[in-house]
N, C-alpha and C positions, 0 to 999 in steps of 0.2 A: 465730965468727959464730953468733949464736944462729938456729935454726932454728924456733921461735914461729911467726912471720910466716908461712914458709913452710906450718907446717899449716894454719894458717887459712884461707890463701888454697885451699889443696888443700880441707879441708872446703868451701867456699862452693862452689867450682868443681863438684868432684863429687858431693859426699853431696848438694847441694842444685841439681842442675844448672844454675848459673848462669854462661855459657861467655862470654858475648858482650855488649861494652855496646852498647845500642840506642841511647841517645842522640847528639845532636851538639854541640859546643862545649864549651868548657872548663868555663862554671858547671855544665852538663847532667848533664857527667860529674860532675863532684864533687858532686851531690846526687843522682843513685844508686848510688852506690857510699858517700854517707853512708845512702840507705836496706837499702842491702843487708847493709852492715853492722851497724845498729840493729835489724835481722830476726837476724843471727847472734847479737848479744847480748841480745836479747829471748829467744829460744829457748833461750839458753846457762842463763839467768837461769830460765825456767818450767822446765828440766829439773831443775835443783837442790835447784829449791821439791819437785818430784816425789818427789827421790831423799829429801828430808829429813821431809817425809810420809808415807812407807812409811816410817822406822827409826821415828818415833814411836808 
């Protein structure tokens, strides 16, 4: 079983303390947890740009 998932989830959780979902009902939840996600790989996405502008 690949272990992927599980870091991500642990990144979101801890590094960005995101513990608990606020919302209620089924769509609520699947459109924050689509935005929270879209904030990890936004972030994921600016750091790279970061890391490939400092070697230039």
């Amino acid at each position: 079983r690949s272990i992927q998932a599980e870091g991500t989830f642990g990144i979101i959780k801890y590094d960005r303390r995101y513990k608990r979902i606020v919302r209620r009902g089924l769509d609520s939840v699947r459109v924050e947890i689509f935005l929270v996600s879209i904030g990890h790989n936004l972030y994921k996405i600016y750091n790279k740009q970061m890391r490939l502008r400092e070697v230039a």
